[in-house]
N, CA and C atoms of all chains as a GROMACS GRO file, in nm:
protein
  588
    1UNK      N    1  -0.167   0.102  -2.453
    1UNK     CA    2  -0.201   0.065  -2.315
    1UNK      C    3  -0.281  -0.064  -2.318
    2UNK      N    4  -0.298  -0.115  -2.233
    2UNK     CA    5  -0.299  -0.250  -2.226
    2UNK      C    6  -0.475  -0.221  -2.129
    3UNK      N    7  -0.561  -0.341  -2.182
    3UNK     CA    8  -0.710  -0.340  -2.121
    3UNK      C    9  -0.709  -0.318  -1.977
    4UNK      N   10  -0.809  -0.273  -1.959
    4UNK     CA   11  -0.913  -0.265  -1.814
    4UNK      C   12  -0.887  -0.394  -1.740
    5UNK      N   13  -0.802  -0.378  -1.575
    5UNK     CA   14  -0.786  -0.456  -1.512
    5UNK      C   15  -0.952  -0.553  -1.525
    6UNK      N   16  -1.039  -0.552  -1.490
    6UNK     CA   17  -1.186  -0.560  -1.490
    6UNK      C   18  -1.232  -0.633  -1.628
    7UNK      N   19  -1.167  -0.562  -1.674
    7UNK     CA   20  -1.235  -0.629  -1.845
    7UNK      C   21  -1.135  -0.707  -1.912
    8UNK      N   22  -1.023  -0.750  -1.865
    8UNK     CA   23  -0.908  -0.841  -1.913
    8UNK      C   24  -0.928  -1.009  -1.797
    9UNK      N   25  -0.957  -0.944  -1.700
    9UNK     CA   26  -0.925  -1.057  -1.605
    9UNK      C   27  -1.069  -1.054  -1.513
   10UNK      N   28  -1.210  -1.031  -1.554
   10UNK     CA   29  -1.311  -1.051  -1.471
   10UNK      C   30  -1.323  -1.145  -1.332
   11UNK      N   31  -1.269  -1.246  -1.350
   11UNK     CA   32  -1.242  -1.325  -1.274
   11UNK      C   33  -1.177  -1.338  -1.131
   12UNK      N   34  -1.071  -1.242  -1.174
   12UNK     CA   35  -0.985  -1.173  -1.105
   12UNK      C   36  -1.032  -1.043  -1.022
   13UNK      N   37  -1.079  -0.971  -1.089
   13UNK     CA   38  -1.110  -0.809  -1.021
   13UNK      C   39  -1.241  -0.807  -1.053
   14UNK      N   40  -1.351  -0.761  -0.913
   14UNK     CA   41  -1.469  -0.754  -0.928
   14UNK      C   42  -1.485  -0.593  -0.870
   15UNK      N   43  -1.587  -0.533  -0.904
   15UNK     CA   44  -1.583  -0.377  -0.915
   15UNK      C   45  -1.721  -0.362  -0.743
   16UNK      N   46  -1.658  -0.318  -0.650
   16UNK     CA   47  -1.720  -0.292  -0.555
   16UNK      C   48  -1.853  -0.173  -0.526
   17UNK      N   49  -1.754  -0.064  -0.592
   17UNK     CA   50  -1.847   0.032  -0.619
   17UNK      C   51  -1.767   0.127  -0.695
   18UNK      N   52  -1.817   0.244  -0.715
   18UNK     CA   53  -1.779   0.337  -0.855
   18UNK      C   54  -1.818   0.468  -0.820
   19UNK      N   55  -1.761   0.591  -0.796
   19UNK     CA   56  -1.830   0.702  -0.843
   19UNK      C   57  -1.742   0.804  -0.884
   20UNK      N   58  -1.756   0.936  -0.837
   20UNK     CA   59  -1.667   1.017  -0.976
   20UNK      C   60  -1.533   1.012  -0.929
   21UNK      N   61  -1.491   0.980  -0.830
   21UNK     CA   62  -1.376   0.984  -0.786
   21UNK      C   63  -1.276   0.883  -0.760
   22UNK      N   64  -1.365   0.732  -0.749
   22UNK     CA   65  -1.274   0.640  -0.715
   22UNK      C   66  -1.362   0.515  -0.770
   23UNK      N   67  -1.270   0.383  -0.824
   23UNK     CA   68  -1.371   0.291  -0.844
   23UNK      C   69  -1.285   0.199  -0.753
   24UNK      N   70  -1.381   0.102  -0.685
   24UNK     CA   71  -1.281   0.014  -0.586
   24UNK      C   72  -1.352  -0.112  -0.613
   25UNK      N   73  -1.211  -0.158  -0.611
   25UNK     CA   74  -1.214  -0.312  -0.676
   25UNK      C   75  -1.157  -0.425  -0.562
   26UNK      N   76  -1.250  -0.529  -0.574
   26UNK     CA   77  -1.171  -0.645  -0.505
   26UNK      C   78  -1.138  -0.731  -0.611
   27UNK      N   79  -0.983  -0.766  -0.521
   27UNK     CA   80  -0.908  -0.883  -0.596
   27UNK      C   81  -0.858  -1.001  -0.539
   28UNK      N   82  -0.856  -1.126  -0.621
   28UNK     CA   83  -0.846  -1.213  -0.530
   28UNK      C   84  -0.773  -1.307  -0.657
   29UNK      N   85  -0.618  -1.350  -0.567
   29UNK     CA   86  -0.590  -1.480  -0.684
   29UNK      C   87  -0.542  -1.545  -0.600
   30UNK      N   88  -0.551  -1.650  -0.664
   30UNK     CA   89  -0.539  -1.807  -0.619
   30UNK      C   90  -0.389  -1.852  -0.639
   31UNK      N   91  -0.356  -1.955  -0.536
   31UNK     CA   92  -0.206  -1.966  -0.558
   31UNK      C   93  -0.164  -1.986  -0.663
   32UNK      N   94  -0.007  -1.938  -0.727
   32UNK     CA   95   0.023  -1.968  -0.862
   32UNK      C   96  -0.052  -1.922  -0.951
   33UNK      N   97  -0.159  -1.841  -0.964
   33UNK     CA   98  -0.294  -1.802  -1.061
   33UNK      C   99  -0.209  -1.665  -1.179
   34UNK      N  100  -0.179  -1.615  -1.220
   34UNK     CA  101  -0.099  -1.572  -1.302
   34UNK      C  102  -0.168  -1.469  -1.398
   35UNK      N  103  -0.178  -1.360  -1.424
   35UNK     CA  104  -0.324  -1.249  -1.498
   35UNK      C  105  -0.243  -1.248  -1.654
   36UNK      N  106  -0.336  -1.203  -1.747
   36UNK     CA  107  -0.306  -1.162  -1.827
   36UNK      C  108  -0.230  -0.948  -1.838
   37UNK      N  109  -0.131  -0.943  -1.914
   37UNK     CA  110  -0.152  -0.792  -1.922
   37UNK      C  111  -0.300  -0.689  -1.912
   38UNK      N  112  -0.260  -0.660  -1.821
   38UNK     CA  113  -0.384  -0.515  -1.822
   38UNK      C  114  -0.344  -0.386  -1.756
   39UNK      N  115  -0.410  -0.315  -1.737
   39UNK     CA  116  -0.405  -0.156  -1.681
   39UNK      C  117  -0.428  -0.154  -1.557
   40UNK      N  118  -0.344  -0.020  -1.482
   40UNK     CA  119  -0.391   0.038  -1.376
   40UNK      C  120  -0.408   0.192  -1.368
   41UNK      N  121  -0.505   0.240  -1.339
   41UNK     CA  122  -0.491   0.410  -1.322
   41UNK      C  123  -0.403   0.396  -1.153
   42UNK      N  124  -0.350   0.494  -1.083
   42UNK     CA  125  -0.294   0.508  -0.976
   42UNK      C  126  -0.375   0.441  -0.889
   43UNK      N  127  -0.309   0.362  -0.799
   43UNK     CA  128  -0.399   0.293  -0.685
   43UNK      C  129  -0.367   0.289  -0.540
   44UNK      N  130  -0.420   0.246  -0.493
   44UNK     CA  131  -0.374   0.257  -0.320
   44UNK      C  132  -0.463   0.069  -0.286
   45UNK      N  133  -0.339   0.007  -0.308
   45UNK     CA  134  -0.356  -0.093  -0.257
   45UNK      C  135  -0.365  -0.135  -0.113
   46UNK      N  136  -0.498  -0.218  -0.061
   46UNK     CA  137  -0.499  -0.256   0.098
   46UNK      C  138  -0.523  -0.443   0.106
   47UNK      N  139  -0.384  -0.461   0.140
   47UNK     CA  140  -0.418  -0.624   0.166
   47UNK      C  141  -0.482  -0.682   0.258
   48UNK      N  142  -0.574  -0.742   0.235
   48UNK     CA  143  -0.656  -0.853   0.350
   48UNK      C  144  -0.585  -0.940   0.372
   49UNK      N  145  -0.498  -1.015   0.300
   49UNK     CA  146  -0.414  -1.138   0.323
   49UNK      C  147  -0.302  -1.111   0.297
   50UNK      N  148  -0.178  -1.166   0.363
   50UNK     CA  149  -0.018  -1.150   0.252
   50UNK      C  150  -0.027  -1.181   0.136
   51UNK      N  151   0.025  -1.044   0.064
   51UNK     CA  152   0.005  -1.059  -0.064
   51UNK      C  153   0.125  -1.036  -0.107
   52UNK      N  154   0.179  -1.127  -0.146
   52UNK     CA  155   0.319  -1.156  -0.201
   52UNK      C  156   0.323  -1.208  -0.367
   53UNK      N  157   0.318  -1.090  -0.419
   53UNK     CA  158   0.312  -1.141  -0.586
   53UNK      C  159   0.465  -1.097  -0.645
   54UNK      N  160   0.454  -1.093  -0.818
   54UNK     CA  161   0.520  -1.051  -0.930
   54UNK      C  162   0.462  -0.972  -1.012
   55UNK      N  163   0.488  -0.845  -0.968
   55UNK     CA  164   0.441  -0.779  -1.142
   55UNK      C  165   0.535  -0.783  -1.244
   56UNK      N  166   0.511  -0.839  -1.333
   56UNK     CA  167   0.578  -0.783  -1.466
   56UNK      C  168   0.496  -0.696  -1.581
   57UNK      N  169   0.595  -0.551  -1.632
   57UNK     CA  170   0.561  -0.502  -1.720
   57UNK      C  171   0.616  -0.531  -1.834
   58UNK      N  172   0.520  -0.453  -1.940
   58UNK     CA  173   0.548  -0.489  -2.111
   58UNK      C  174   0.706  -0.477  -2.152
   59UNK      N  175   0.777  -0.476  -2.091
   59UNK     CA  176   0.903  -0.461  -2.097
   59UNK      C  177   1.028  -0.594  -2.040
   60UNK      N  178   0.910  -0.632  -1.993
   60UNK     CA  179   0.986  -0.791  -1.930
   60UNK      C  180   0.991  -0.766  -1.797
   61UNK      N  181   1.062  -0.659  -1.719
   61UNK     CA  182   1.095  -0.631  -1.578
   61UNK      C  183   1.034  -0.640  -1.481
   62UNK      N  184   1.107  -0.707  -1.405
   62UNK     CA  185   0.972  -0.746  -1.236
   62UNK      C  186   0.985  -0.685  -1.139
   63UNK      N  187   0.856  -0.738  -1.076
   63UNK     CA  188   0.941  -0.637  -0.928
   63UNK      C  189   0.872  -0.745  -0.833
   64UNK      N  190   0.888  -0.776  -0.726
   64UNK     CA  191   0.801  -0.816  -0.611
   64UNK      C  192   0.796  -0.752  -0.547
   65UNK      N  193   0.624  -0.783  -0.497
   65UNK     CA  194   0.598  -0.679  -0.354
   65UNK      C  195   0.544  -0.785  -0.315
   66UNK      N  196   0.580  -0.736  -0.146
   66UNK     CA  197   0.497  -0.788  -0.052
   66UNK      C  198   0.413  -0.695   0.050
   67UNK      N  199   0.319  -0.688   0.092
   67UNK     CA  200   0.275  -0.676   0.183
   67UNK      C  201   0.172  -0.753   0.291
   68UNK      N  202   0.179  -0.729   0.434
   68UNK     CA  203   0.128  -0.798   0.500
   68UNK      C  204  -0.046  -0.759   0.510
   69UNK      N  205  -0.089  -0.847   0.574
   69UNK     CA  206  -0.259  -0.824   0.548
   69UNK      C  207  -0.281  -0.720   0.665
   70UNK      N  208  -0.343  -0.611   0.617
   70UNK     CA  209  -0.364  -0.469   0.700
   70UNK      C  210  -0.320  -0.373   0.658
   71UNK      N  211  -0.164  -0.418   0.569
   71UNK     CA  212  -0.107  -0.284   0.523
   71UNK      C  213  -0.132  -0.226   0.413
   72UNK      N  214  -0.090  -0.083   0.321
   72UNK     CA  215  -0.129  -0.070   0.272
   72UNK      C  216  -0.012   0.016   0.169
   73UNK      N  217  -0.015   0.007   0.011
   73UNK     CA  218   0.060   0.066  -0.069
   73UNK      C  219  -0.004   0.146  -0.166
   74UNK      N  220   0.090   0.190  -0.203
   74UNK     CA  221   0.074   0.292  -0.390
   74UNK      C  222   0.141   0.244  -0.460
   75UNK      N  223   0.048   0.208  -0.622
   75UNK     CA  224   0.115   0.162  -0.709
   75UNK      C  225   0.042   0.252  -0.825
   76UNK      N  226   0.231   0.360  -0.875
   76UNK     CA  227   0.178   0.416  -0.998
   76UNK      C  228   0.096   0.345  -1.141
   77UNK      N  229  -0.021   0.440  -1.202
   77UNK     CA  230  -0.058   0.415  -1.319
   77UNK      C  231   0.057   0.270  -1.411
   78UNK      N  232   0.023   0.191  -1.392
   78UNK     CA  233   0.091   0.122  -1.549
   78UNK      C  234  -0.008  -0.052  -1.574
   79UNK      N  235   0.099  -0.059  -1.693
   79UNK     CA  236   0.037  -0.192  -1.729
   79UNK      C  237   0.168  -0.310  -1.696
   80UNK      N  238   0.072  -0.443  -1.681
   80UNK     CA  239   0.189  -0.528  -1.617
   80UNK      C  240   0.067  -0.663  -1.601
   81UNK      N  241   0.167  -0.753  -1.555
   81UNK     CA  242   0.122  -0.904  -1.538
   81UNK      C  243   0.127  -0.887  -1.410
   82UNK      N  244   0.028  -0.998  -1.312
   82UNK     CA  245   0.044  -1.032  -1.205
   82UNK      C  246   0.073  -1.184  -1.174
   83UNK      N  247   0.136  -1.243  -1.042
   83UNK     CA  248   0.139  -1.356  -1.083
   83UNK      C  249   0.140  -1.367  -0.894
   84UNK      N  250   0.070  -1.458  -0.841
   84UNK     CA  251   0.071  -1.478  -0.715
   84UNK      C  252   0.171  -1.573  -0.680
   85UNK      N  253   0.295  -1.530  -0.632
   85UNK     CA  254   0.391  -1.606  -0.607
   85UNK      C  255   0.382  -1.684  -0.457
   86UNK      N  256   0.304  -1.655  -0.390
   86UNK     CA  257   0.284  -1.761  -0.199
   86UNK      C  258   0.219  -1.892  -0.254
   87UNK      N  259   0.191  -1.942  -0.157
   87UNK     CA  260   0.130  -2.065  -0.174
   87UNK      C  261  -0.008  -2.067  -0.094
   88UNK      N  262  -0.096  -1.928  -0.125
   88UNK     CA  263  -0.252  -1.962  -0.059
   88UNK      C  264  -0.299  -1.801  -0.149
   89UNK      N  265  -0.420  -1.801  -0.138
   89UNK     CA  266  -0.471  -1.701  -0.195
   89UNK      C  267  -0.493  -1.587  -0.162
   90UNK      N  268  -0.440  -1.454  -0.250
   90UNK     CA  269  -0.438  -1.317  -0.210
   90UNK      C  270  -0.520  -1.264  -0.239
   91UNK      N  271  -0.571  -1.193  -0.147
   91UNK     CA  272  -0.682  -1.122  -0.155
   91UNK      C  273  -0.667  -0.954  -0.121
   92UNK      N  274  -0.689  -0.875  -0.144
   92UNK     CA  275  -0.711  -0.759  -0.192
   92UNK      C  276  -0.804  -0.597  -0.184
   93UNK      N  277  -0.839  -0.544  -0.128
   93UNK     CA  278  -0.910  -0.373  -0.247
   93UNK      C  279  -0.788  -0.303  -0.305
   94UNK      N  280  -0.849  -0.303  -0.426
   94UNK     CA  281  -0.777  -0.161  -0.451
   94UNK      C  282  -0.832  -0.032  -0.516
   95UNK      N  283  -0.801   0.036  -0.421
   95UNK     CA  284  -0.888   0.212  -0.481
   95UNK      C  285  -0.779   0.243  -0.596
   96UNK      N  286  -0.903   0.232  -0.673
   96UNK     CA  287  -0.826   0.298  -0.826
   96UNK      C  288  -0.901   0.448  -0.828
   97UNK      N  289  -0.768   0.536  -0.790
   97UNK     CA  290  -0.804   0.707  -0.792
   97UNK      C  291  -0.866   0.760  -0.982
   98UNK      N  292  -0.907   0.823  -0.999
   98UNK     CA  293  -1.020   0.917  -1.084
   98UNK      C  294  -0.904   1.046  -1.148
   99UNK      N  295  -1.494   2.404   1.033
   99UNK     CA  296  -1.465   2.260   1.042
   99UNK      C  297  -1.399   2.246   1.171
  100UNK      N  298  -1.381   2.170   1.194
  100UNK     CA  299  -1.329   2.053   1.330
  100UNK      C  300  -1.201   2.072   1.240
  101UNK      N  301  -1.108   1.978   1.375
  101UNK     CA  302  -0.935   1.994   1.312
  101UNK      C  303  -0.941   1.823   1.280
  102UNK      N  304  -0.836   1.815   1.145
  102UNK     CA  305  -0.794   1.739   1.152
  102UNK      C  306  -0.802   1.572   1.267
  103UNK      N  307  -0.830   1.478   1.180
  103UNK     CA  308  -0.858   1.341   1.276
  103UNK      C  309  -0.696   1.318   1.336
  104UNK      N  310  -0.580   1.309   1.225
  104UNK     CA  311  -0.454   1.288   1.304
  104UNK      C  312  -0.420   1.372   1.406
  105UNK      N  313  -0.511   1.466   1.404
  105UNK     CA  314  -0.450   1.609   1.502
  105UNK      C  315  -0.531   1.594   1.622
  106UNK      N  316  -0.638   1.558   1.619
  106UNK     CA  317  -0.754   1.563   1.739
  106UNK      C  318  -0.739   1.464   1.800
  107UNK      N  319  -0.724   1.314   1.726
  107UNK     CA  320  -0.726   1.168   1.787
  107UNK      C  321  -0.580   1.108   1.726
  108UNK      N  322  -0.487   1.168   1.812
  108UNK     CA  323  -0.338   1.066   1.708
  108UNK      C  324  -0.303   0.940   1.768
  109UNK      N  325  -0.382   0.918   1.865
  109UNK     CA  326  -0.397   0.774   1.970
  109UNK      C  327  -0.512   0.676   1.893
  110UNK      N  328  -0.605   0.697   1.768
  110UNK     CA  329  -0.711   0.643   1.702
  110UNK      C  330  -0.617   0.622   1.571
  111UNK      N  331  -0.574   0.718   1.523
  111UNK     CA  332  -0.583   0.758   1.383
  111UNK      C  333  -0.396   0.815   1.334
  112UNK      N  334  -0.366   0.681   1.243
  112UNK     CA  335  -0.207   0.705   1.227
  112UNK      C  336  -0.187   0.729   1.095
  113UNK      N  337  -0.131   0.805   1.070
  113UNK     CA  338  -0.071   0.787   0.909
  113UNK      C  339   0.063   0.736   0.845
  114UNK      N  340  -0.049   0.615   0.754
  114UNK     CA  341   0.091   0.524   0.715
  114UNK      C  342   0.193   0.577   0.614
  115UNK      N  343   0.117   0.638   0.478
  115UNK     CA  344   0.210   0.705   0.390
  115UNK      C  345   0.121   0.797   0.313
  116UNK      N  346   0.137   0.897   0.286
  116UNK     CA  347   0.137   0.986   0.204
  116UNK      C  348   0.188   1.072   0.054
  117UNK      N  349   0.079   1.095  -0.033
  117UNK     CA  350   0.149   1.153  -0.137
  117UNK      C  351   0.071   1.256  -0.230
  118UNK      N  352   0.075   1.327  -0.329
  118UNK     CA  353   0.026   1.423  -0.378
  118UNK      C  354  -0.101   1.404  -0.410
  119UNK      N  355  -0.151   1.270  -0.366
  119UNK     CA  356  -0.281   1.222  -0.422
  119UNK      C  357  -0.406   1.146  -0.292
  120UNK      N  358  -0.305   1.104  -0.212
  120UNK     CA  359  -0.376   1.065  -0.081
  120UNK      C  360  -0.301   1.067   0.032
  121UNK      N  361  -0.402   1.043   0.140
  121UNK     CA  362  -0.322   1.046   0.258
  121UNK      C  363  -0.416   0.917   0.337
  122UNK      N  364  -0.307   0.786   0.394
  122UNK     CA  365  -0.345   0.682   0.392
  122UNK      C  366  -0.307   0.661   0.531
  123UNK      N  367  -0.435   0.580   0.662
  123UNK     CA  368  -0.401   0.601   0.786
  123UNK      C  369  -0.486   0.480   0.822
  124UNK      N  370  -0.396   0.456   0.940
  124UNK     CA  371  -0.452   0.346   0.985
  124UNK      C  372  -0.577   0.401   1.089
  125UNK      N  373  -0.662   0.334   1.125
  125UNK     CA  374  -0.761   0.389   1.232
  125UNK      C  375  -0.782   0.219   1.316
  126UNK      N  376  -0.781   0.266   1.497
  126UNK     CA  377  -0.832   0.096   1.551
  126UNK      C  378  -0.868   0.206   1.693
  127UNK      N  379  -1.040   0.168   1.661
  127UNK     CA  380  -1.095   0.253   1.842
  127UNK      C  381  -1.132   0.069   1.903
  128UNK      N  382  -1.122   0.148   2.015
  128UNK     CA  383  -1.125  -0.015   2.078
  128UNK      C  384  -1.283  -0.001   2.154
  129UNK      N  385  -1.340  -0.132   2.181
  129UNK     CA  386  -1.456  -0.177   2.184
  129UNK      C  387  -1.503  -0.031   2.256
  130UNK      N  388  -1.610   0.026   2.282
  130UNK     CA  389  -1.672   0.149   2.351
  130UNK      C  390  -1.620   0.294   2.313
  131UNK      N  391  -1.504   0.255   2.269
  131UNK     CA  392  -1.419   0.438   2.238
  131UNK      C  393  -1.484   0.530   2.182
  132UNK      N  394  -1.483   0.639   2.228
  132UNK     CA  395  -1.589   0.794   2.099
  132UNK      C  396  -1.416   0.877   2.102
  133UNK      N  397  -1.439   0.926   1.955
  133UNK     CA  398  -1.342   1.043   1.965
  133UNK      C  399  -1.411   1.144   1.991
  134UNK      N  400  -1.363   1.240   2.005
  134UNK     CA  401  -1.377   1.406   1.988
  134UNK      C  402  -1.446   1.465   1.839
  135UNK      N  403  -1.480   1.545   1.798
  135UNK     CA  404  -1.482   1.632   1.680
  135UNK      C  405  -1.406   1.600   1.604
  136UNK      N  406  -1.397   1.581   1.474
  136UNK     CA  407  -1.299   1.627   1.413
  136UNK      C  408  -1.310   1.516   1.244
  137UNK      N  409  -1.237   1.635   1.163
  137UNK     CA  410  -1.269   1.616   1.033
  137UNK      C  411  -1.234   1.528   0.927
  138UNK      N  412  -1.319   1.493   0.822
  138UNK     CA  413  -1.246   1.414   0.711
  138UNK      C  414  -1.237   1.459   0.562
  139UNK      N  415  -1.161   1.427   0.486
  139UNK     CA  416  -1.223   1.486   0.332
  139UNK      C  417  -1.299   1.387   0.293
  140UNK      N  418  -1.294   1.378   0.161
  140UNK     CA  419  -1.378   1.234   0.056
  140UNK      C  420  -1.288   1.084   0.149
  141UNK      N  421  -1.326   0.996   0.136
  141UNK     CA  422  -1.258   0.874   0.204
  141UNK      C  423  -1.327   0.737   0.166
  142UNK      N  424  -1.211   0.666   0.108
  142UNK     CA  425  -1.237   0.524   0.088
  142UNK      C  426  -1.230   0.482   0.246
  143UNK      N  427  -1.340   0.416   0.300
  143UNK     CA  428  -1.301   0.288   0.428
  143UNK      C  429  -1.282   0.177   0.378
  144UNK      N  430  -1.178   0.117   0.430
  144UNK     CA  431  -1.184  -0.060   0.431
  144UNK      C  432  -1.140  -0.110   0.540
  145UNK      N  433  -1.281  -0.202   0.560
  145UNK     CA  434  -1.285  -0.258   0.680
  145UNK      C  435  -1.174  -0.390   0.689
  146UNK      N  436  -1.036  -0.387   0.798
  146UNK     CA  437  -1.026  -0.487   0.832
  146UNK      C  438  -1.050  -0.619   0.973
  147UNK      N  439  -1.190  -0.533   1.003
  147UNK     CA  440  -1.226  -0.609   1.078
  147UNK      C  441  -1.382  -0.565   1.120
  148UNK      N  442  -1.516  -0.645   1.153
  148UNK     CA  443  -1.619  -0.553   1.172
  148UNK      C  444  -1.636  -0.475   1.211
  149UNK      N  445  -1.632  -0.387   1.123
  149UNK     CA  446  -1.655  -0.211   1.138
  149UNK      C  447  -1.806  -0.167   1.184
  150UNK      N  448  -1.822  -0.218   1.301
  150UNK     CA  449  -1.976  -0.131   1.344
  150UNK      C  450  -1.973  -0.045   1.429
  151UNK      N  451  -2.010   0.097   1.368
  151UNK     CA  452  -1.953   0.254   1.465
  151UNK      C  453  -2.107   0.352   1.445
  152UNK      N  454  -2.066   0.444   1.507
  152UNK     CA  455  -2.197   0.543   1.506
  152UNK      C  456  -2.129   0.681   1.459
  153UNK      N  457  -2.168   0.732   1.339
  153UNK     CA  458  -2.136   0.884   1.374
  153UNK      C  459  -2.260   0.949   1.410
  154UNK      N  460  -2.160   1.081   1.454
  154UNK     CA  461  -2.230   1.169   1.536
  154UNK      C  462  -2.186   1.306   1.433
  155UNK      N  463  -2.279   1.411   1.399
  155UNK     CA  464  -2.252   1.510   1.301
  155UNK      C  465  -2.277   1.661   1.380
  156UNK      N  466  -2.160   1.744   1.334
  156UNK     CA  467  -2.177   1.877   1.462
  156UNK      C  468  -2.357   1.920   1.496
  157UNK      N  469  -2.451   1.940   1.400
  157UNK     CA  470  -2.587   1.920   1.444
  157UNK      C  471  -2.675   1.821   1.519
  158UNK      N  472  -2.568   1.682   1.574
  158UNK     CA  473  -2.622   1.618   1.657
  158UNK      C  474  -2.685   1.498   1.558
  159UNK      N  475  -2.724   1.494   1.454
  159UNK     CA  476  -2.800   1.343   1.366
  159UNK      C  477  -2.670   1.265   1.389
  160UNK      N  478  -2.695   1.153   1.377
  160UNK     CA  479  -2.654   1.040   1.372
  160UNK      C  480  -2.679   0.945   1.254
  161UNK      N  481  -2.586   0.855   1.250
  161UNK     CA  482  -2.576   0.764   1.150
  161UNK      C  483  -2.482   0.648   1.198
  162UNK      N  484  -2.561   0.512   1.222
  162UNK     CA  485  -2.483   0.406   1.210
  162UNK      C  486  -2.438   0.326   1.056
  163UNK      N  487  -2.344   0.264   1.097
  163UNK     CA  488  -2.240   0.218   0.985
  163UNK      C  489  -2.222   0.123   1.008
  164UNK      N  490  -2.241  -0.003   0.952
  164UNK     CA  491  -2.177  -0.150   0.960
  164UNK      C  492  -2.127  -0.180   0.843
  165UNK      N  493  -1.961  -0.246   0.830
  165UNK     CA  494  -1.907  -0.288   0.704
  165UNK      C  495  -1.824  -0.437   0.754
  166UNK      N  496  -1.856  -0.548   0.665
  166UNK     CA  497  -1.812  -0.671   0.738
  166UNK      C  498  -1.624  -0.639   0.708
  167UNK      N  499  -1.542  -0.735   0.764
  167UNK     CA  500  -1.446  -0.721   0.733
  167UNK      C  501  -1.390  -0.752   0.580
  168UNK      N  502  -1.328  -0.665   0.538
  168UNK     CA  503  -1.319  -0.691   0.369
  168UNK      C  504  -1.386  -0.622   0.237
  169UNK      N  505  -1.450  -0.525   0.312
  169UNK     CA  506  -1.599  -0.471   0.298
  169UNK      C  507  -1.508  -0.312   0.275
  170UNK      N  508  -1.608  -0.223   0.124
  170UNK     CA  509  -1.516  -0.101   0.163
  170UNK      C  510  -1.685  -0.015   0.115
  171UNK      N  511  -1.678   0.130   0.147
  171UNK     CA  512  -1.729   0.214   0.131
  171UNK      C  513  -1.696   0.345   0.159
  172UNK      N  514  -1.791   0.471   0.117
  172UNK     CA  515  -1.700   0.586   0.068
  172UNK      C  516  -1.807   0.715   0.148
  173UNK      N  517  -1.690   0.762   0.218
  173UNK     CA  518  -1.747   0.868   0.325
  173UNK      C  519  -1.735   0.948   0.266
  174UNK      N  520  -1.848   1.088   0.218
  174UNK     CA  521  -1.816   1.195   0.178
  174UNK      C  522  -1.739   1.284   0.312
  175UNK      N  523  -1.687   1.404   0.227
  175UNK     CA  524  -1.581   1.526   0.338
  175UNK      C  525  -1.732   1.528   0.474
  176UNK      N  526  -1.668   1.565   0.600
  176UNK     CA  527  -1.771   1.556   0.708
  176UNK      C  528  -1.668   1.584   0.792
  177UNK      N  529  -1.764   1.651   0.930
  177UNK     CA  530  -1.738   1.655   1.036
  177UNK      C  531  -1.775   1.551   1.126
  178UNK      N  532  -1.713   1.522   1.229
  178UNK     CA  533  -1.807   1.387   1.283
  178UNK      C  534  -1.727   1.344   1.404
  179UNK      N  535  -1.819   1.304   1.469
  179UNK     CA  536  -1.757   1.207   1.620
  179UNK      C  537  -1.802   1.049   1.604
  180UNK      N  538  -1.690   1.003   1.653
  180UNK     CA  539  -1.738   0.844   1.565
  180UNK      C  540  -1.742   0.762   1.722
  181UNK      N  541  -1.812   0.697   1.741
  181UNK     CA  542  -1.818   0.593   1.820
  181UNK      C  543  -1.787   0.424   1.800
  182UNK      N  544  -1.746   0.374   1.897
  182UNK     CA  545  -1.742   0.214   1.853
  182UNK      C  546  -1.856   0.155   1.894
  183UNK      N  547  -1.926   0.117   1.838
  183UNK     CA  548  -2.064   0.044   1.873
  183UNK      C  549  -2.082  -0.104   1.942
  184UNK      N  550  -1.962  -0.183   1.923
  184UNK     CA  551  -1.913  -0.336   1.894
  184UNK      C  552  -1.893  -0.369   2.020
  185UNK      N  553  -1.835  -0.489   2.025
  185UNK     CA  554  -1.789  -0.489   2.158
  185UNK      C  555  -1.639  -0.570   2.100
  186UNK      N  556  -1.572  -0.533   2.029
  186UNK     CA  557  -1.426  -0.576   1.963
  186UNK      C  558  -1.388  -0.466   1.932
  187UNK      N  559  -1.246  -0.483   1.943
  187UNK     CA  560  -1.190  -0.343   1.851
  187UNK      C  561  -1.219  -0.319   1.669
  188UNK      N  562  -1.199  -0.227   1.661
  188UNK     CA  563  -1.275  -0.180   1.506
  188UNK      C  564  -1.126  -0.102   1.436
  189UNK      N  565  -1.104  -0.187   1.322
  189UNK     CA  566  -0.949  -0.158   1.274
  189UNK      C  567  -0.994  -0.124   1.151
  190UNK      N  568  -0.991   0.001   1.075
  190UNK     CA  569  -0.976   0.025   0.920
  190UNK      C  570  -0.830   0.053   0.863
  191UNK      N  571  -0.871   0.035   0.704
  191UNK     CA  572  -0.769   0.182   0.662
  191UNK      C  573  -0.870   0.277   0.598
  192UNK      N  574  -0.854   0.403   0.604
  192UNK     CA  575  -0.898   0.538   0.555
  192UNK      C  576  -0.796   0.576   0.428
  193UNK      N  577  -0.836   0.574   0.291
  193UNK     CA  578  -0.771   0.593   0.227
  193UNK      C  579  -0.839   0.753   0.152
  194UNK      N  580  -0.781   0.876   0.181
  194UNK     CA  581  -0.828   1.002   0.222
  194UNK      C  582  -0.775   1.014   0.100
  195UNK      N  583  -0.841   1.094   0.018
  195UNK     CA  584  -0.843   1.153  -0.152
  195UNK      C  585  -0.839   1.313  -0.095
  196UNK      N  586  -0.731   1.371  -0.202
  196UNK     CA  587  -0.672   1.562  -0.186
  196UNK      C  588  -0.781   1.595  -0.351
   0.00000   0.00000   0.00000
C-alpha cells in the first residue's frame, strides 16, 4: 500500500480534525498540480469548487471524476495518483471514515 | 428519540446517496427557518456557505454554531431543533456515519 495521503503530499492534504471515527481533511490543488501515489481509507468526498481531476492507480488505469462544487461522492479505499485536470484550483473535504 | 431529519423536515434535509457506511444529505434552511424535533447520528458538517444556526436540545439548552464556508465539524448522535440564525440561507452537507 502506498503512504498516507497527509504524509506523501503535505502540501496537498491538511488534516482538519481527527477523532475515533473520522479524520477530515482539506484538499486543495492547483491547476495541472499532479500528487504523488498515496492512500485512501473509504471517503466521502465534498467539493467546494469543480473538481474535475484524474485518478490513476498502481496499475496504470484512470478514471475521471467530476463533480460540481456542493456535491458530494464516495470513493472506495485505494491507492492512486491525482492530477487536477481544469484550469483553476480544486478545492476539497474529504471525510476519511475509521 | 425524535424521528428521523429526512422524515420530519424533507423540505430542509435531502438525501443525496447512500451506502453501508453513510448516509449523505444535502441540508439549506433559509434565512429565519426552525425545524421541528428531530434526530441525528455521529455527523461530519461541511459548511457550504456561512453556517450560523442555533440548536435547541429536547431539555431546552441551547447551543450556537458558526462554521465559515469551507469549514467542517463533527456533531455527536443528538436530538435537536436547529434554527437559522443568519440572515442568508445556510446550505451544508451532513455526511451521517452508521
Amino acid at each position: 500500500m502506498a503512504g498516507d495521503a497527509v504524509s506523501v503530499a503535505p502540501d496537498l492534504y491538511k488534516v482538519l480534525f481527527e477523532n475515533d471515527r473520522v479524520r477530515v481533511l482539506d484538499v486543495r490543488y492547483g491547476p495541472g498540480v499532479k500528487s504523488d501515489m498515496h492512500s485512501h481509507p473509504d471517503t466521502v468526498v465534498v467539493a467546494l469548487t469543480l473538481l474535475k481531476a484524474k485518478f490513476t492507480s498502481a496499475d496504470g488505469q484512470t478514471v475521471d471524476i467530476e463533480l460540481q462544487a456542493g456535491e458530494a461522492g464516495f470513493v472506495e479505499a485505494q491507492d492512486h495518483m491525482v492530477e487536477n485536470t481544469g484550469t483553476s484550483e480544486i478545492r476539497g473535504i474529504l471525510v476519511q471514515l475509521k
